[in-house]
Every structure is written in C-alpha cells, then in structure tokens.
N, C-alpha and C positions, 0 to 999 in steps of 0.2 A: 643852489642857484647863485646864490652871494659867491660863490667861490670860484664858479666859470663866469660869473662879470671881471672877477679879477684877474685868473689868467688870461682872459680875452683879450682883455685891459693890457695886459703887460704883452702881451704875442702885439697887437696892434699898435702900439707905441715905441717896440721894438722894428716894428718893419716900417715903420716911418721913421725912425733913424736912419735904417738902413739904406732907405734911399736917399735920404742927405746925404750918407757916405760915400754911394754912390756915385751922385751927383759931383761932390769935393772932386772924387778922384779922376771923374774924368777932365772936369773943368781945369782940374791943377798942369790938363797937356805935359806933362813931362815923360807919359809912356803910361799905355794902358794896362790894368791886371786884366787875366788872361780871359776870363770870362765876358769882360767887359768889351774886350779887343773882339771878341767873335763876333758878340752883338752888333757891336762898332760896324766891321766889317760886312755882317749880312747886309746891315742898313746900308751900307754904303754903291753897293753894287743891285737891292732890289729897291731901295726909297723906302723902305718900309722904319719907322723911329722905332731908336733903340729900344723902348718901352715893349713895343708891337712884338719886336725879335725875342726880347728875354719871354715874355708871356708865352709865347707859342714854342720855343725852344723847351722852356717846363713844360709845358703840356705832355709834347712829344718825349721827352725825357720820365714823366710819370705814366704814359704808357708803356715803358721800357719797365722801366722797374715794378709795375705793378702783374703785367702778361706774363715777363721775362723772368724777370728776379723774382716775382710774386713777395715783393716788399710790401709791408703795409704802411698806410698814409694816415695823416690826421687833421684833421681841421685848419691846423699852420700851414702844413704842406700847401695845400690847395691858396690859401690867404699867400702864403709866400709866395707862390708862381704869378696871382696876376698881381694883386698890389704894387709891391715893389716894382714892378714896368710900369705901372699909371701911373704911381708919385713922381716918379724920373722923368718920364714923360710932360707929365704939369710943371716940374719944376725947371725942366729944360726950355719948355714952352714960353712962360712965361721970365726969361732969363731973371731967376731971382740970385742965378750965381755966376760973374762972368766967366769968363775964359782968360785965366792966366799967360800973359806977354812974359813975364819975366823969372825966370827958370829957378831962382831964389823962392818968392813967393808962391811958386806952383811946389815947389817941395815941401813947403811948409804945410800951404795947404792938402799935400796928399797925406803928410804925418796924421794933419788934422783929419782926414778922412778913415785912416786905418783905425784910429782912436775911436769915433763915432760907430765905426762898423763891429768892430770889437765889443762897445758899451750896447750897440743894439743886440746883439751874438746871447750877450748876457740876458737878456729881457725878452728876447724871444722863445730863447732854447729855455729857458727856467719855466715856459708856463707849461711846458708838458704837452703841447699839442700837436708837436709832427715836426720833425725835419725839414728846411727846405727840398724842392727836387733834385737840385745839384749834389749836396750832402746826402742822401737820400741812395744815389745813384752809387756813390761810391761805399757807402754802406752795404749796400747790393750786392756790388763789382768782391767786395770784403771777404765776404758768404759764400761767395764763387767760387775765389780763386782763395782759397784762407792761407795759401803757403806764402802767400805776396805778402809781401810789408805792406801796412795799410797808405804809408807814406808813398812809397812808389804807387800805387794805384790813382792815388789824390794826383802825383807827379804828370803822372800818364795821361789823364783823363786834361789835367790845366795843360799840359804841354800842347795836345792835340790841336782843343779850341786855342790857344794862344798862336801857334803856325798859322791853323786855319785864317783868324783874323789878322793877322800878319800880311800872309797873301791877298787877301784881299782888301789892303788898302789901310788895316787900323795902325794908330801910331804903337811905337811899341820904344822903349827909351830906358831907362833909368829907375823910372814911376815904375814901372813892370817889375825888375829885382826889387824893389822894396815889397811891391807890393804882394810877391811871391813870397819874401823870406822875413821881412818885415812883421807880416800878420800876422805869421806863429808867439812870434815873442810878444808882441803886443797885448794878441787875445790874452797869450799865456798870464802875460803880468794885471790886465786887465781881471781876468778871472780870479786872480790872488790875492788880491786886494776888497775884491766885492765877496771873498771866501766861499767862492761856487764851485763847484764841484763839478763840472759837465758830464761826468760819465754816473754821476746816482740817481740823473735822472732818467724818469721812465715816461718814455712817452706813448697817448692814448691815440690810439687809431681812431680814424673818424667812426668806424662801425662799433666800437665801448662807448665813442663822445652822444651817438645815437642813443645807443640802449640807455643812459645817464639820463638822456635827459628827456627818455619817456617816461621815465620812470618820477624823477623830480615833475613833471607833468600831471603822472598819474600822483601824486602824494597833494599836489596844489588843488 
C-alpha cells in the first residue's frame, strides 16, 4: 500500500504541474500548441471553458481507444482526462497567471511552460499508472497502422486538432512551432538528466491496479 501512496503521489503532483504548464503556455499568447488551440477553439464558438473541452474531448477520446483500439487504460489515464481541465480551469478562473502583452516575456514564459510540462511528463509517466488519453490514442493509432513512423501518427493526429482550432478562432503564432518541435528536445534533455528511461516502464491497467489492491485489502 506504502508503494501506491507513492506513485499516486507522484501521478498527482505531476498532473498538477502539468496544468501550470498548461496554463504558462496559453497565457504566454504568442501562439497556441496544438491541442491546446482545439480546446481554445471549441470554447470559443460553444462557451464551454477550456477545462469543460479538454475533459470531455479525453473522454470521447478513451472511448475510441478502448471500443476501437481496445487499448487498455490505468488509473492516470482516467486522473489525466478530468484533472488536468479542472486545475486549468481554477487557475484560469482565478487569474493567478496573467495574459502576456509583450511578445518577449510570453516567449520566455512559454520556454518556462515546455520545462514544467516536461518536469511533470517525468512524474507522471514514472508512476506506472496509464497514459494520458491523448498519448494513449496514438499508441493505439501505432498498433494499427505499425508501418507508419510513430512520429507521423503524433504529426497527423496534432496537425488535425491544431487546423481544427485554427478555424475556429484559436491564436496560433510562433508559441505553436516551439511548442511542436520545442517539446521533443526539452522532454528529451529533460529525461537525460533526471536518468529516466520512458520506454522501461510498464504501465498498470486500472483492471491489475483492481486486482492489487483487493488483494493488499484482503492481506490488511
């Protein structure tokens, strides 16, 4: 039990970064990443806040992958889909981070956000509990079609939602190429540093996170 207090722990503290990061990068206005621009955009044409969109976007996203792909999901997965849209949402709420005027300091601040997203990447993906939906998806999409470069699949799937939000109304700038080609090297230096490894781990479907812990249950 001491051991899933701690990945919890770290899955939980990771996706509260990640919506700081979040946060940064939209506030830094200098051009949305592409996921961000969809959400952006849904909101912008139904009212519904960004938080509302990303939430329900994962949802419908983990019934794709779960009917479809018949990928399996884990405890993060599910924490990853609605959290991250509620912390964005309180943080947007409560404006604890402005909106950048000056195209200097919104760069900086988007650097600052790829960093934070990155450092959370680490802390979430390490505790072994599931994929976000998004990551999830293209893992899926992987299995599918396995002759595709997994790169052009990630390409395809951001490209999509990135037009999408485009069209409808989200800024798209500068911040968008960083934030596309930016966050590989980032993560990558990020993970090299913190000597992680992303691909050795394994992660637990919520149906193994079950059986654990009837079991740790039945032993108590």
């Amino acid at each position: 039990m001491e051991n899933y207090i701690k990945r919890i722990s770290k899955l939980m503290f990771g996706l509260f970064l990640y919506s700081i990061g979040i946060t940064l990068g939209i506030q830094a206005n200098i051009g949305l990443a592409p996921w961000d621009a969809f959400s952006i955009g849904i909101s912008n044409i139904t009212g519904i806040s960004y938080g509302n969109v990303s939430i329900l976007t994962g949802i419908i996203i983990l019934i794709v992958v779960v009917l479809l792909l018949k990928e399996k999901i884990g405890i993060g997965t599910i924490l990853n889909t609605v959290i991250i849209g509620v912390i964005v949402d309180i943080l947007q709420s409560i404006n604890l981070v402005p909106k950048m005027t000056n195209f200097f300091l919104g760069l900086l601040m988007l650097l600052v956000s790829q960093v934070i997203i990155s450092l959370a990447s680490y802390f979430y993906i390490n505790s072994g509990l599931g994929c976000g939906p998004r990551d999830t998806l293209m893992v899926g999409l992987g299995k599918r079609f396995p002759n595709v470069p997994i790169g052009a699949i990630r390409g395809s799937i951001e490209g999509t939602v990135l037009v999408i939000g485009f069209l409808l109304g989200a800024k798209v700038g500068l911040g968008t190429v960083i934030s596309v080609f930016g966050i590989s090297f980032i993560l990558q230096t990020t993970f090299k540093l913190l000597h992680f490894d992303v691909k050795g781990v394994v992660h637990e479907s919520i149906f193994d996170s079950t059986k654990n812990f009837k079991k740790l249950y039945a032993k108590s």
